[in-house]
C-alpha positions in Angstrom: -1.6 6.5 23.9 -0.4 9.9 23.4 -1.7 11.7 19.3 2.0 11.6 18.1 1.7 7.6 18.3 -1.6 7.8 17.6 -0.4 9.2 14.4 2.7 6.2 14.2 -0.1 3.9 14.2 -2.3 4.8 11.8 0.7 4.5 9.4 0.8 1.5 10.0 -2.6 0.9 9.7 -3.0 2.6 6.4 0.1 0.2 4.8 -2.3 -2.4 4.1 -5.1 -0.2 2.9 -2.5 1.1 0.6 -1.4 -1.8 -0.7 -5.2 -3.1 -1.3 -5.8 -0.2 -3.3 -2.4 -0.7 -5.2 -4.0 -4.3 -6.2 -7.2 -3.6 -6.5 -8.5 -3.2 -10.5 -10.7 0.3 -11.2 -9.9 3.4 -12.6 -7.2 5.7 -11.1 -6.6 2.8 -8.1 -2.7 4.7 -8.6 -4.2 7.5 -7.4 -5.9 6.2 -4.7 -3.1 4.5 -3.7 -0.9 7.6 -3.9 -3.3 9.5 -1.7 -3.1 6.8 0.9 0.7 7.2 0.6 0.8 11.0 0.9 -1.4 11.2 4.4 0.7 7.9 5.4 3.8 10.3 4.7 2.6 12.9 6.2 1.8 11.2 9.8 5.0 10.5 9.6 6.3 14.4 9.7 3.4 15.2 11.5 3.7 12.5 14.4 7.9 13.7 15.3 6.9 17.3 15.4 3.7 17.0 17.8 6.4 14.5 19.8 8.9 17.0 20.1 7.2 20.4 20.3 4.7 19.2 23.2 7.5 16.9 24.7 5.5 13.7 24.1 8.6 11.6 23.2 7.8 8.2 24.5 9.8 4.8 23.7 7.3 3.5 22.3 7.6 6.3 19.6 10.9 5.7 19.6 11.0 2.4 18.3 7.4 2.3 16.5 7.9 5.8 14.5 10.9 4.6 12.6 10.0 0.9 12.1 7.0 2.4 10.7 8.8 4.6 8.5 10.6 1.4 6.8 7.3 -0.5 6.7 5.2 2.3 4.5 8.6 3.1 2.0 9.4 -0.7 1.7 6.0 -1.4 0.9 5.7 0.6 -1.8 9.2 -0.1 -3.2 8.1 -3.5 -3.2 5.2 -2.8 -5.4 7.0 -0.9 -7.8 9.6 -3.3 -8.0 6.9 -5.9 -8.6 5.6 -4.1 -12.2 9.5 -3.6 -12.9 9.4 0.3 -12.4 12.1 0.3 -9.3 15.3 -2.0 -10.0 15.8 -4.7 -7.0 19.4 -3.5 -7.0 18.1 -0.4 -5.3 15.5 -2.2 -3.0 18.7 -4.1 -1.8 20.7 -1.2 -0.9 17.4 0.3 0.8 16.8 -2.8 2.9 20.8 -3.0 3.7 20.8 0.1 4.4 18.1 0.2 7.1 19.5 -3.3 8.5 23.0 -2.1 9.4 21.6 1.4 10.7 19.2 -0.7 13.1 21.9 -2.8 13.9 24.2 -0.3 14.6 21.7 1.5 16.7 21.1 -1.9 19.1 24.6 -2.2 19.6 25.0 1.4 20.6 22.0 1.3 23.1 23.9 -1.8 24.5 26.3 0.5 25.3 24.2 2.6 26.8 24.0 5.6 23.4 21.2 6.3 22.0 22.0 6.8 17.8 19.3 10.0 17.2 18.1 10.6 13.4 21.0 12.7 11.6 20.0 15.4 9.1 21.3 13.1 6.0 18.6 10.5 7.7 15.8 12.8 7.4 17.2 14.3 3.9 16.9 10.7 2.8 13.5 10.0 3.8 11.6 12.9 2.8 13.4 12.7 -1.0 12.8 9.0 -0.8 8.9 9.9 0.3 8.6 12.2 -2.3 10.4 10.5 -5.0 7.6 7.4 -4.5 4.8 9.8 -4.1 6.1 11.2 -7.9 6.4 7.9 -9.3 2.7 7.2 -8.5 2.3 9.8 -11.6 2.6 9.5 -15.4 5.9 11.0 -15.5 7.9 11.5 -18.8 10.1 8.6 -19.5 13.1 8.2 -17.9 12.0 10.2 -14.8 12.1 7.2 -12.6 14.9 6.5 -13.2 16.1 9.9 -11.4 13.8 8.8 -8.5 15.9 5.6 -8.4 19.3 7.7 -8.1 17.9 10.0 -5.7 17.0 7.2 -3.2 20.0 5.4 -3.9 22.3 7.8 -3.4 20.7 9.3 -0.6 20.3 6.3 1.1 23.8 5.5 0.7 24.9 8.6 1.8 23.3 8.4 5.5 24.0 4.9 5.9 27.9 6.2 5.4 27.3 9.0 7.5 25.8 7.0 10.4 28.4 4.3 10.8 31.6 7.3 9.9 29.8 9.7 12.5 29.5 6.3 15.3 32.4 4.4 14.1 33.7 4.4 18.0 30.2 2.5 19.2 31.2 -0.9 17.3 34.3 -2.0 19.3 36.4 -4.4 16.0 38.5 -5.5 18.8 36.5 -7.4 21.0 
């Protein structure tokens, strides 16, 4: 196992340590929790550059990287949904949205295309990882609430953008 999915596994890995720590009852756990979810986020950078620059793409990355991406964010938005700080309306369009990309993505491999990561994609999840990360602090009031629209609305917009930029890989006629 090459370091870049090395990397893609300890994110994985470090989900459930996060969410112990999330659950767990001592003073500043948010914080340990939040620095769980910062090196988590950071493999996640870390893991696609290494891939690319040293050419150690493999399809296991391929497959593991992103689904590990959608793990360590839904986790979290799941926890903060939990204490009422992230409305389930959002989680919904989160969850949809990374559905009917994968989906889109398995019917375009059965085609024989491979769907790469646009740049709205990766606009999406470093706001999204960086809005959570922020959330994790005493901000003022009403400041989540701008996290909420910033992952909402960039989540929205890549999801648009992948199926308007692939529209000719789902065939409505068969």
């Amino acid at each position: 196992m090459n370091l870049p999915n090395k990397l893609t596994m300890m994110r994985v890995i470090l989900i459930p340590v996060y969410l112990l720590l999330w659950h767990l009852d001592f003073a500043f756990n948010n914080y340990a929790a939040l620095a769980v979810f910062v090196v988590a986020s950071l493999t996640d950078f870390l893991d696609g550059y290494i891939a690319r620059k040293h050419n150690l793409v493999t399809d296991f990355g391929k497959f593991m990287d992103p689904l590990a991406d959608k793990m360590l964010v839904l986790t979290a938005m799941t926890c903060f949904c939990a204490m009422g700080r992230f409305p389930d309306w959002a989680l919904v369009i989160v969850m949809a949205r990374e559905f009917a990309v994968s989906g889109l993505r398995l019917v375009a491999v059965d085609n024989g295309r491979v769907i790469a990561a646009g740049w709205s994609g990766k606009v999406k999840t470093f706001s999204t990882m960086v809005c959570l990360c922020l959330m994790h602090l005493p901000v003022p009031e009403g400041f989540e609430w701008v996290c909420v629209i910033v992952i909402a609305a960039t989540t929205l917009y890549s999801g648009v953008e992948y199926f308007v930029k692939n529209k000719d890989v789902l065939n409505w006629n068969k």
